[in-house]
N, CA, C and O atoms as a CHARMM CRD file, in Angstrom:
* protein
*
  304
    1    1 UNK  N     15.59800  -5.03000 -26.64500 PROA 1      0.00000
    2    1 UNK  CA    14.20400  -5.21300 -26.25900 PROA 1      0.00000
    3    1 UNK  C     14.12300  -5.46200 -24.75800 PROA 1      0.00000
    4    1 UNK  O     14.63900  -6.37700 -24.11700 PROA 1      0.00000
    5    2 UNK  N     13.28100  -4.34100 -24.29100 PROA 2      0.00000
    6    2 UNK  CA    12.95200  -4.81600 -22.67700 PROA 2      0.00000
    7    2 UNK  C     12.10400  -6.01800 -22.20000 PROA 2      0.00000
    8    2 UNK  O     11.03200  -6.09700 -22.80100 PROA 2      0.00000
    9    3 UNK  N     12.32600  -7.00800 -21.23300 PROA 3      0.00000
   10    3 UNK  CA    11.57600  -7.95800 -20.70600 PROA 3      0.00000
   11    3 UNK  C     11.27300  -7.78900 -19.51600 PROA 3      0.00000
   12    3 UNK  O     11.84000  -7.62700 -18.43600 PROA 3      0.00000
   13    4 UNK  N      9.73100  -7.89100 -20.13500 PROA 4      0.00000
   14    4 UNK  CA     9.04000  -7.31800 -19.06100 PROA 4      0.00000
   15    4 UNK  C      8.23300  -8.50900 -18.15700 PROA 4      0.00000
   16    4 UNK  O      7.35900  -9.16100 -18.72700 PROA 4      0.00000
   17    5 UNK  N      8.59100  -8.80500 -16.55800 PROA 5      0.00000
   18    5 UNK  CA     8.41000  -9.53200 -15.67900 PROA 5      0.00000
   19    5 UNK  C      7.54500  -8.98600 -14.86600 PROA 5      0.00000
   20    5 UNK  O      7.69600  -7.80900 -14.54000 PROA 5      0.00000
   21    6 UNK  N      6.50900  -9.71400 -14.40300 PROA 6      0.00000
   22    6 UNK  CA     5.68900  -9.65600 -13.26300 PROA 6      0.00000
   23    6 UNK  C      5.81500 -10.33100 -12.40600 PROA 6      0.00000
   24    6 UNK  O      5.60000 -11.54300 -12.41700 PROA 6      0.00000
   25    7 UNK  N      6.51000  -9.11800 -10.71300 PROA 7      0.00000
   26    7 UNK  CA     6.34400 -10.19100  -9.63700 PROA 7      0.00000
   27    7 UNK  C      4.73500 -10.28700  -8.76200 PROA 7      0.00000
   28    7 UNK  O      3.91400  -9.38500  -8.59400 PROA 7      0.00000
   29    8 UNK  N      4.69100 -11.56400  -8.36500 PROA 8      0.00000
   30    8 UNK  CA     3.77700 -12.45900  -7.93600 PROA 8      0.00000
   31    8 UNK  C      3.99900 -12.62000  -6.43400 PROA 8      0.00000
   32    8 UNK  O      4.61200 -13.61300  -6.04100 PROA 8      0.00000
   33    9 UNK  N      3.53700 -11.70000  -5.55400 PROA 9      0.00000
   34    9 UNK  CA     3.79200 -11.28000  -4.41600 PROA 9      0.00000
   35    9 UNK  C      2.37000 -11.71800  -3.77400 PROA 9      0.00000
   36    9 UNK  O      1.26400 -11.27500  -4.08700 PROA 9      0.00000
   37   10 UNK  N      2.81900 -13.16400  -2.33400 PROA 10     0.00000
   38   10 UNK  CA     1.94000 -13.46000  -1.31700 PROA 10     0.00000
   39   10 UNK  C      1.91400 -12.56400  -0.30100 PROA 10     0.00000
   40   10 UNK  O      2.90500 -12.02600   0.19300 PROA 10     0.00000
   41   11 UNK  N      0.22200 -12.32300   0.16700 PROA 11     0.00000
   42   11 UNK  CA     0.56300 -11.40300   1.60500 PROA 11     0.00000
   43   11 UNK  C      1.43100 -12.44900   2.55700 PROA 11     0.00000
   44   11 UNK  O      2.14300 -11.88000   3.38400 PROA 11     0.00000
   45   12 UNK  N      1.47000 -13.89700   2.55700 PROA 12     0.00000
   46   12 UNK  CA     2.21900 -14.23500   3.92200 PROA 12     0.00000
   47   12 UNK  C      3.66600 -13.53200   3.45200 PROA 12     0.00000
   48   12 UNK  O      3.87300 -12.66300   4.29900 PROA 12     0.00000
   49   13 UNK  N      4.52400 -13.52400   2.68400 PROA 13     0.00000
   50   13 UNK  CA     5.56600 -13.44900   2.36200 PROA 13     0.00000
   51   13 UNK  C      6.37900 -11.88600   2.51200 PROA 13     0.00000
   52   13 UNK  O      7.54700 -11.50500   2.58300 PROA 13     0.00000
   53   14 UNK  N      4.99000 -11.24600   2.51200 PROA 14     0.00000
   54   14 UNK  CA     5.37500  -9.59700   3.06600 PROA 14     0.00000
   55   14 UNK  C      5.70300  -9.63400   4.50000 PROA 14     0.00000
   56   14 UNK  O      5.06800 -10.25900   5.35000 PROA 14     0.00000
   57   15 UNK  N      6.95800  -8.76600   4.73500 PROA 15     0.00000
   58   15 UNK  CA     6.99000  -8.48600   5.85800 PROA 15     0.00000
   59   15 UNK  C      5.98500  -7.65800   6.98700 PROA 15     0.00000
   60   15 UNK  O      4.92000  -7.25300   6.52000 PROA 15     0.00000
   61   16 UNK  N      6.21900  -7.41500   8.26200 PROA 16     0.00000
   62   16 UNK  CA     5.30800  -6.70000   8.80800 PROA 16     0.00000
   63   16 UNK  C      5.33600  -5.14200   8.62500 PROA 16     0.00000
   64   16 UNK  O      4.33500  -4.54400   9.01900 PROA 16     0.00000
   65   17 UNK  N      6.23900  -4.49600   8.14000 PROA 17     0.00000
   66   17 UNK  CA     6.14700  -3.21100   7.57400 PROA 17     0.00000
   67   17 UNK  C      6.43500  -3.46600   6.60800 PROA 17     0.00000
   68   17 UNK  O      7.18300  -4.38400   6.27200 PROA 17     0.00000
   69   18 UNK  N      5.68100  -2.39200   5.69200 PROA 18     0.00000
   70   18 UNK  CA     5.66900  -2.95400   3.93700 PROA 18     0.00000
   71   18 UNK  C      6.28400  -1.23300   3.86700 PROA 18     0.00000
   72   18 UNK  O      6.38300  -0.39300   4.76200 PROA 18     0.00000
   73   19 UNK  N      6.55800  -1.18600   2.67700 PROA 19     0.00000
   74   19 UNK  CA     7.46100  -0.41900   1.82300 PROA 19     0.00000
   75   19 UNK  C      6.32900   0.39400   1.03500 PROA 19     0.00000
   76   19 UNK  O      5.20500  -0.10200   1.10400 PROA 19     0.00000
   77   20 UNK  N      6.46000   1.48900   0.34800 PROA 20     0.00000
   78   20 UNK  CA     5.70800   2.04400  -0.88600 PROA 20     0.00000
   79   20 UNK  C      5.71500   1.20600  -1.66200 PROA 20     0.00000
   80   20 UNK  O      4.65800   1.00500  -2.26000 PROA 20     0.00000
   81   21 UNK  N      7.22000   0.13600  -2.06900 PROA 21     0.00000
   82   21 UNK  CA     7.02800  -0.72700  -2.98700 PROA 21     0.00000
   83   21 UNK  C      6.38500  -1.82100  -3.17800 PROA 21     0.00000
   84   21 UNK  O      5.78400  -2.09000  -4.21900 PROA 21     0.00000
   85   22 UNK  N      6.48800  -2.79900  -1.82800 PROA 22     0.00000
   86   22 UNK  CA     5.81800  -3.72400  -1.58700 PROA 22     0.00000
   87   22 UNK  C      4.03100  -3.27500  -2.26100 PROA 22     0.00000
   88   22 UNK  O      3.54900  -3.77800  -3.27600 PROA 22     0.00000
   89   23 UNK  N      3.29500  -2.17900  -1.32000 PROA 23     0.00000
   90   23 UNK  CA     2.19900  -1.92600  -1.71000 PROA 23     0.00000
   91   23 UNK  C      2.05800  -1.62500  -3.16600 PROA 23     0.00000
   92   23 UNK  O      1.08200  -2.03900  -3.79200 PROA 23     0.00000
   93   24 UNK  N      3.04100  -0.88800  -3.74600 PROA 24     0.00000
   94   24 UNK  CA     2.62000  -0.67900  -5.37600 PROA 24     0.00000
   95   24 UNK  C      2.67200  -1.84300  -5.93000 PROA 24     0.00000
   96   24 UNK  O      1.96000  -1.99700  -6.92300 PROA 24     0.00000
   97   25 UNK  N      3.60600  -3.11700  -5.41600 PROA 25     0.00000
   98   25 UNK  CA     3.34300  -4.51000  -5.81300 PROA 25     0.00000
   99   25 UNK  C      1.74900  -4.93700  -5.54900 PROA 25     0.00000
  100   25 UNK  O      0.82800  -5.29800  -6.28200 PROA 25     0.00000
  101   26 UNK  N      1.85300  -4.78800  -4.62600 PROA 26     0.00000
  102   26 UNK  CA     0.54700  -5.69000  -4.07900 PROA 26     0.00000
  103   26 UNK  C     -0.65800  -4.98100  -4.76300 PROA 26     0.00000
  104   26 UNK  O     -1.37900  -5.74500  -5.40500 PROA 26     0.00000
  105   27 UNK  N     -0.99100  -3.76400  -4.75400 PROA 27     0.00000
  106   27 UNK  CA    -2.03600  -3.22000  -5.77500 PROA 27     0.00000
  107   27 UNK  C     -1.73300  -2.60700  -6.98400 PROA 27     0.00000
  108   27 UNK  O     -2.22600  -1.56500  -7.41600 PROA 27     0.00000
  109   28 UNK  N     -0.99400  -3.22800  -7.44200 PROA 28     0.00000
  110   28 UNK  CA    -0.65100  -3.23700  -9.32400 PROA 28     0.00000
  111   28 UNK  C     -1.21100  -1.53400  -9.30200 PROA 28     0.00000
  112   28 UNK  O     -2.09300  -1.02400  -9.99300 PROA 28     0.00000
  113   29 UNK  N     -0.37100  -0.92900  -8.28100 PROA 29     0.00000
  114   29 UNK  CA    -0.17900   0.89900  -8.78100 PROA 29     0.00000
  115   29 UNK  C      1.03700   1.01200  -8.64700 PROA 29     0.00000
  116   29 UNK  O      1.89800   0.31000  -8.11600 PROA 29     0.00000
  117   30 UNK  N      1.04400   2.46600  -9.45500 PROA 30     0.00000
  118   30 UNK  CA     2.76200   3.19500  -9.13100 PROA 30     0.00000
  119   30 UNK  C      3.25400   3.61900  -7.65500 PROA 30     0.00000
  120   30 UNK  O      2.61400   4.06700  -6.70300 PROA 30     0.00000
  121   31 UNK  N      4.49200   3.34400  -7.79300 PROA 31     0.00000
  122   31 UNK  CA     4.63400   4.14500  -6.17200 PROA 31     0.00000
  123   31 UNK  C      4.38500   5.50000  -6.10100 PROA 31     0.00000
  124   31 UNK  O      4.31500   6.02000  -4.98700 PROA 31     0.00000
  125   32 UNK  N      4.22800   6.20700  -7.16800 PROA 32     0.00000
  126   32 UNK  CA     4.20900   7.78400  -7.13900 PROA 32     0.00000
  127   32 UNK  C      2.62400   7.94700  -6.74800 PROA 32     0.00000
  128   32 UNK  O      2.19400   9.08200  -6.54300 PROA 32     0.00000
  129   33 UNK  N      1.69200   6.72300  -6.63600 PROA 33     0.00000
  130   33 UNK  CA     0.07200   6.71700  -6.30700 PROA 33     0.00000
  131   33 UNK  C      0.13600   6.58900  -4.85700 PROA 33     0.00000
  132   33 UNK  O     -0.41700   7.30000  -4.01800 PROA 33     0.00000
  133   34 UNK  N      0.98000   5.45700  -4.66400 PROA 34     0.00000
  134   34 UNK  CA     0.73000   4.86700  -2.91400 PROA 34     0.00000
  135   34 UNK  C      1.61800   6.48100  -2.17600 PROA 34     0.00000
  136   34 UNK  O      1.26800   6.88300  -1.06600 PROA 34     0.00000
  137   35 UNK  N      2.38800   6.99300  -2.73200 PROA 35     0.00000
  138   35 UNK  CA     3.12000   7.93000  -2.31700 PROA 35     0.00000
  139   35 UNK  C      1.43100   9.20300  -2.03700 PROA 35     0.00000
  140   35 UNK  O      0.81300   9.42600  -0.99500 PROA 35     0.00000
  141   36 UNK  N      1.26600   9.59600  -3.05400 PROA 36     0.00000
  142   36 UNK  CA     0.15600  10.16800  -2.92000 PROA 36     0.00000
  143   36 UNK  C     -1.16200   9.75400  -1.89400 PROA 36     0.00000
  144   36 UNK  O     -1.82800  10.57200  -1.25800 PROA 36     0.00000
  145   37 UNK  N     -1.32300   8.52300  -1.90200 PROA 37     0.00000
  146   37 UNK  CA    -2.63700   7.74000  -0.73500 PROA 37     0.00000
  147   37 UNK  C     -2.09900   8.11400   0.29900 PROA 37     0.00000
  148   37 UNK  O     -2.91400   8.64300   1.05500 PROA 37     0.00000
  149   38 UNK  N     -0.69000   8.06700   0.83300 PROA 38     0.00000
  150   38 UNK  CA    -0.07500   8.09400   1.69700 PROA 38     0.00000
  151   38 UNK  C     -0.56500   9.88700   2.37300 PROA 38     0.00000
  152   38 UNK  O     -0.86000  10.15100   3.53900 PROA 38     0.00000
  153   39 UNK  N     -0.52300  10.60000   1.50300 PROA 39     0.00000
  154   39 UNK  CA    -0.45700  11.89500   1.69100 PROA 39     0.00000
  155   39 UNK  C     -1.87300  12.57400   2.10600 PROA 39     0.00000
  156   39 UNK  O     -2.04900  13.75100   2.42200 PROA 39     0.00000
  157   40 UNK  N     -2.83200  11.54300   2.02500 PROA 40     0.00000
  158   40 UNK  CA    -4.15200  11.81700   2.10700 PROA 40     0.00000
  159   40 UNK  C     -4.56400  11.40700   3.71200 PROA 40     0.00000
  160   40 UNK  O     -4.43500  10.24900   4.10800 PROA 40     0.00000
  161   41 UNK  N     -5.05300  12.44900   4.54100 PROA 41     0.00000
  162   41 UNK  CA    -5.39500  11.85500   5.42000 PROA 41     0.00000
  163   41 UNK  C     -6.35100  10.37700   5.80900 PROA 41     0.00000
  164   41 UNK  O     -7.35400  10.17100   5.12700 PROA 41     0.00000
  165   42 UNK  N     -6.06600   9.61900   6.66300 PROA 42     0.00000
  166   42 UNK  CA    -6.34600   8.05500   6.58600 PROA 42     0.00000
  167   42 UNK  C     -8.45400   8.64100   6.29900 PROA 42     0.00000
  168   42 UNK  O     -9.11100   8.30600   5.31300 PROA 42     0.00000
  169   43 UNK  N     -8.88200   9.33700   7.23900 PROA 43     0.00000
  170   43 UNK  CA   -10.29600  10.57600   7.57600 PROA 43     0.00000
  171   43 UNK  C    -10.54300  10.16400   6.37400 PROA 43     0.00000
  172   43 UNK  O    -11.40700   9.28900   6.31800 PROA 43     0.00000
  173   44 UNK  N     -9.92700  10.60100   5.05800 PROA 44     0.00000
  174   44 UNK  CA   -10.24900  10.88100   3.71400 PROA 44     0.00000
  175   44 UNK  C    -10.11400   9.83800   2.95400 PROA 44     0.00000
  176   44 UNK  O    -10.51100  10.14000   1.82800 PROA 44     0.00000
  177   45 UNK  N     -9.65300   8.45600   3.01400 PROA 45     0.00000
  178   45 UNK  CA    -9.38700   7.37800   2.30000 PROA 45     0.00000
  179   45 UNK  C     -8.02200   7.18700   2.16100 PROA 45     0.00000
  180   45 UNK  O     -7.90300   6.01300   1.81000 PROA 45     0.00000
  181   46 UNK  N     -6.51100   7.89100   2.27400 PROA 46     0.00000
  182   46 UNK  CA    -5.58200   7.75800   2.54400 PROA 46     0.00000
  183   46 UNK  C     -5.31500   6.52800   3.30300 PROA 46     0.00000
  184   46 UNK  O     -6.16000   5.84800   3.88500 PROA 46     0.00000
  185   47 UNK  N     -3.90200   6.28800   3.22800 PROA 47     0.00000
  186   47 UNK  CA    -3.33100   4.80800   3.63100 PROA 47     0.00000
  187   47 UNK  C     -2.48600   5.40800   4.54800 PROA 47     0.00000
  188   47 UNK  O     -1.76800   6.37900   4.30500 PROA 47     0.00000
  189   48 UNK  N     -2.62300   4.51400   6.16600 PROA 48     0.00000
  190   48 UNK  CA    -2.21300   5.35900   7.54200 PROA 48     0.00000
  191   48 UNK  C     -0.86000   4.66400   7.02200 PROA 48     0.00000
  192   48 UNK  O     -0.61500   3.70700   6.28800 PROA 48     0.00000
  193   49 UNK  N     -0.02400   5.68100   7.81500 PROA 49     0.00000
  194   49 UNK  CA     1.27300   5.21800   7.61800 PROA 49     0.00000
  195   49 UNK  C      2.15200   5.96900   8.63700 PROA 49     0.00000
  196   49 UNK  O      1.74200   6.98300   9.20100 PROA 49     0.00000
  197   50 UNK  N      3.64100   5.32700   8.90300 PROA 50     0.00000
  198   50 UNK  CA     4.40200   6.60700   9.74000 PROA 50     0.00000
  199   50 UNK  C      5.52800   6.75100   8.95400 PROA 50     0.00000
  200   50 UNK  O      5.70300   6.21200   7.86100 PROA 50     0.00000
  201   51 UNK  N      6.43700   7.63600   9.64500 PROA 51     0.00000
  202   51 UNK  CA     7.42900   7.86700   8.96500 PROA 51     0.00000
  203   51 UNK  C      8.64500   7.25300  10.06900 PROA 51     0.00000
  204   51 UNK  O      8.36500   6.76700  11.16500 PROA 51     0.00000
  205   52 UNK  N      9.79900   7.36900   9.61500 PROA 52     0.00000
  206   52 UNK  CA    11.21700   6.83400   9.91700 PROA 52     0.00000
  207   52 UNK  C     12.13900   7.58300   9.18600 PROA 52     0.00000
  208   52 UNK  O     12.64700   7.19300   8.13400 PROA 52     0.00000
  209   53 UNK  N     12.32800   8.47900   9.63700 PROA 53     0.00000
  210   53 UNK  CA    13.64200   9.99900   8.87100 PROA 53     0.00000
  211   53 UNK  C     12.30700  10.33200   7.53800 PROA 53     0.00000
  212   53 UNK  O     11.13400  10.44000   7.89600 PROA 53     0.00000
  213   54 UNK  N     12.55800  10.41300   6.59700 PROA 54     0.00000
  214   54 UNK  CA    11.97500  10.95600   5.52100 PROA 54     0.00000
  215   54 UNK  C     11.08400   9.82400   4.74500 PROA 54     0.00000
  216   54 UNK  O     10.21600   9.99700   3.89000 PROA 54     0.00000
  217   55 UNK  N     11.65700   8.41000   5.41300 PROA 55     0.00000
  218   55 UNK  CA    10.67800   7.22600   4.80800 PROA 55     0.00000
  219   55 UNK  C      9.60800   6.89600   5.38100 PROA 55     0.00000
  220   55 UNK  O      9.54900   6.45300   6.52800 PROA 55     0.00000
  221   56 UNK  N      8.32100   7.14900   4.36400 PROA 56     0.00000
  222   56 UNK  CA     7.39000   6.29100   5.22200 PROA 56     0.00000
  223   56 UNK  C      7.29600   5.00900   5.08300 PROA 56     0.00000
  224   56 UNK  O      7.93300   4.37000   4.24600 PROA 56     0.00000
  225   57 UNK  N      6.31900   4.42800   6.06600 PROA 57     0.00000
  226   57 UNK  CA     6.20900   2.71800   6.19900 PROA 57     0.00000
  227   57 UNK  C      4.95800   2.85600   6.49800 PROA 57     0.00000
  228   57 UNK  O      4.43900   3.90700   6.87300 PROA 57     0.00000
  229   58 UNK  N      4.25000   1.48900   6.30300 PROA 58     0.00000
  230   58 UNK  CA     3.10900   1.08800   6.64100 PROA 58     0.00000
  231   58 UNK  C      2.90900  -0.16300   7.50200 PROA 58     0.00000
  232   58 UNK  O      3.95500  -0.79800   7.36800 PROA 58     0.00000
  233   59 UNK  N      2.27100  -0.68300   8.13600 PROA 59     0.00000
  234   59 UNK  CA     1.91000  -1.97200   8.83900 PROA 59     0.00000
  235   59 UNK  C      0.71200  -2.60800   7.96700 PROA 59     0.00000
  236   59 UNK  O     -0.39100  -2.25600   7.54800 PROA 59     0.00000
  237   60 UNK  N      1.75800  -4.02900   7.92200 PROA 60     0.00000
  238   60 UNK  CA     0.62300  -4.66700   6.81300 PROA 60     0.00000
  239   60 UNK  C     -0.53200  -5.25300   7.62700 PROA 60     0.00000
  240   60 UNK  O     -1.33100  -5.76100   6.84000 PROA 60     0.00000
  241   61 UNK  N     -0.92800  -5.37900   8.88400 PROA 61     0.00000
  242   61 UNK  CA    -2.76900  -5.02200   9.31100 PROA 61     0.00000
  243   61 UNK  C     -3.21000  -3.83100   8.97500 PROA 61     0.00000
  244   61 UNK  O     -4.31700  -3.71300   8.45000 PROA 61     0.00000
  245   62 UNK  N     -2.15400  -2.42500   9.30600 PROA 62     0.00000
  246   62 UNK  CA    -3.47800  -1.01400   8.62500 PROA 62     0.00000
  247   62 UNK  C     -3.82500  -1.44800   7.45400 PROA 62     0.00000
  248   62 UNK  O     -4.97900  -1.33100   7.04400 PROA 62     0.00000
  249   63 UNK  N     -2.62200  -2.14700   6.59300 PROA 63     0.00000
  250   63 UNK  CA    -2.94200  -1.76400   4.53900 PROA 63     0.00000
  251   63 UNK  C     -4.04200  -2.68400   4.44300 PROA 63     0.00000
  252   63 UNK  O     -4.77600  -2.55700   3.46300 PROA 63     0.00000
  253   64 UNK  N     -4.32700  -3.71200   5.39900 PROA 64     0.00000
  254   64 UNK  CA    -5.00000  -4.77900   5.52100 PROA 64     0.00000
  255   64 UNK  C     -6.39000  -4.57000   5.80900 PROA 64     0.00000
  256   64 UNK  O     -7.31600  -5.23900   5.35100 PROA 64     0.00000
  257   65 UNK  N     -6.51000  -3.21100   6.91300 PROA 65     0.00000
  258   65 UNK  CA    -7.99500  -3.24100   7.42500 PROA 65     0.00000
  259   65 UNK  C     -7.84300  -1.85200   6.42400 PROA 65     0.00000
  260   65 UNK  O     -9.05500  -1.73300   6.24400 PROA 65     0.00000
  261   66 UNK  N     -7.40500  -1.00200   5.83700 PROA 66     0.00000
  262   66 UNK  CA    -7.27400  -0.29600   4.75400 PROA 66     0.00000
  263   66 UNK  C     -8.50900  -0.37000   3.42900 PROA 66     0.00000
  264   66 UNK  O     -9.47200   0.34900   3.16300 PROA 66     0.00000
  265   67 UNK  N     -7.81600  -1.86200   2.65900 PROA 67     0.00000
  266   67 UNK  CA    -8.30500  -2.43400   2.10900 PROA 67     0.00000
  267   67 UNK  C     -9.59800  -2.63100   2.28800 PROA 67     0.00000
  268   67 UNK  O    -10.48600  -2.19400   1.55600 PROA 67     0.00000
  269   68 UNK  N     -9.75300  -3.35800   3.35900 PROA 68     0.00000
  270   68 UNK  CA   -11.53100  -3.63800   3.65500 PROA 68     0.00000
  271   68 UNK  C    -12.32500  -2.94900   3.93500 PROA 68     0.00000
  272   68 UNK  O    -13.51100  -3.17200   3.68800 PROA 68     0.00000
  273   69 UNK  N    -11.85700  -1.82500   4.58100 PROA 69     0.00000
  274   69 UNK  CA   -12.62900  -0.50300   4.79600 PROA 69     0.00000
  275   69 UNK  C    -13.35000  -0.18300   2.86100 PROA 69     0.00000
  276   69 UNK  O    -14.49900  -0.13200   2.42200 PROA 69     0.00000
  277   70 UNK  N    -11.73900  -0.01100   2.08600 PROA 70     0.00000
  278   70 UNK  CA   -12.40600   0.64200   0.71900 PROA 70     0.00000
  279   70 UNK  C    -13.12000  -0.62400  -0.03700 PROA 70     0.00000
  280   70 UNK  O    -13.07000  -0.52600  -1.26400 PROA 70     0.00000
  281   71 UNK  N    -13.72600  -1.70700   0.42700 PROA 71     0.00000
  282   71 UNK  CA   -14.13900  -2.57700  -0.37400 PROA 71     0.00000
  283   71 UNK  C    -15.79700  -2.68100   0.40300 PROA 71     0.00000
  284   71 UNK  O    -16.85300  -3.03100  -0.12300 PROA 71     0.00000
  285   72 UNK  N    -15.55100  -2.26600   1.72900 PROA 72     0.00000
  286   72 UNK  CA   -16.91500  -1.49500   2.64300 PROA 72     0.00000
  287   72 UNK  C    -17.81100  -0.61100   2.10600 PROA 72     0.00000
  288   72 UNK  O    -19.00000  -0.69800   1.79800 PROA 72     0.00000
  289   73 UNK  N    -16.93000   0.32200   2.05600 PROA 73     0.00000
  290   73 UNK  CA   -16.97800   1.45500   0.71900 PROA 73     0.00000
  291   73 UNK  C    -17.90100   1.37200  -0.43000 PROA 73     0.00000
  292   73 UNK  O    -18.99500   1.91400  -0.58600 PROA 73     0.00000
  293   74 UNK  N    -17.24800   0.59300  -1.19000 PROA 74     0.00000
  294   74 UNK  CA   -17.78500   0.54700  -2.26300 PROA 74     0.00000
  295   74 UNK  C    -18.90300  -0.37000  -2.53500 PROA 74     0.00000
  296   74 UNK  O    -19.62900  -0.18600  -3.51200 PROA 74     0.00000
  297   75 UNK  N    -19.09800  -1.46700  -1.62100 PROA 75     0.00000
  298   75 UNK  CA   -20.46200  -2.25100  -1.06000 PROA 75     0.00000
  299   75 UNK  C    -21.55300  -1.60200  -0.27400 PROA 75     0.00000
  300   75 UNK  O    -22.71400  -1.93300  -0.03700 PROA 75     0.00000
  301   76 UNK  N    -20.90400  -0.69600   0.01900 PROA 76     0.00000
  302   76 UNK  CA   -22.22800   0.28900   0.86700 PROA 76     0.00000
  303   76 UNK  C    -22.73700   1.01900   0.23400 PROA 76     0.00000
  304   76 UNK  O    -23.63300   1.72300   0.70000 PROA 76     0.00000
C-alpha cells in the first residue's frame, strides 16, 4: 500500500529561483502543467521564466507578481 504524504511548503522557505517542482508544490498542479504555463507566453497568462541549458527556472517575485496579476484577473 502506497502512503501518500503532503508536503507543506512556506513561501519564506523557497528559495529565490524555484524549480517546476517547487511551483507544482506551491500550486497543488502537476509539473507537466507548470511545464506547459511555462510554454505560454507571459502576454498570454504563461509563467515568465528563463532557461539554464535545457532547465527552466523561475524567480519567486515573477511567480509572485504572476500570481496577483491572475487573481487581478479574475477580480476584474
Amino acid at each position: 500500500m502506497m502512503k501518500i504524504t503532503e508536503e507543506i511548503i512556506s513561501w519564506e522557505s523557497l528559495p529565490e529561483i524555484l524549480t517546476a517542482k517547487h511551483i507544482a508544490g506551491i500550486l497543488k498542479i502537476s509539473r507537466r502543467r507548470v511545464y506547459e504555463l511555462m510554454q505560454i507566453h507571459v502576454e498570454h497568462g504563461g509563467i515568465p521564466n528563463f532557461e539554464i541549458g535545457i532547465s527552466k527556472r523561475v524567480e519567486k517575485a515573477d511567480l509572485k507578481q504572476w500570481i496577483k496579476r491572475k487573481k487581478e484577473k479574475k477580480q476584474g
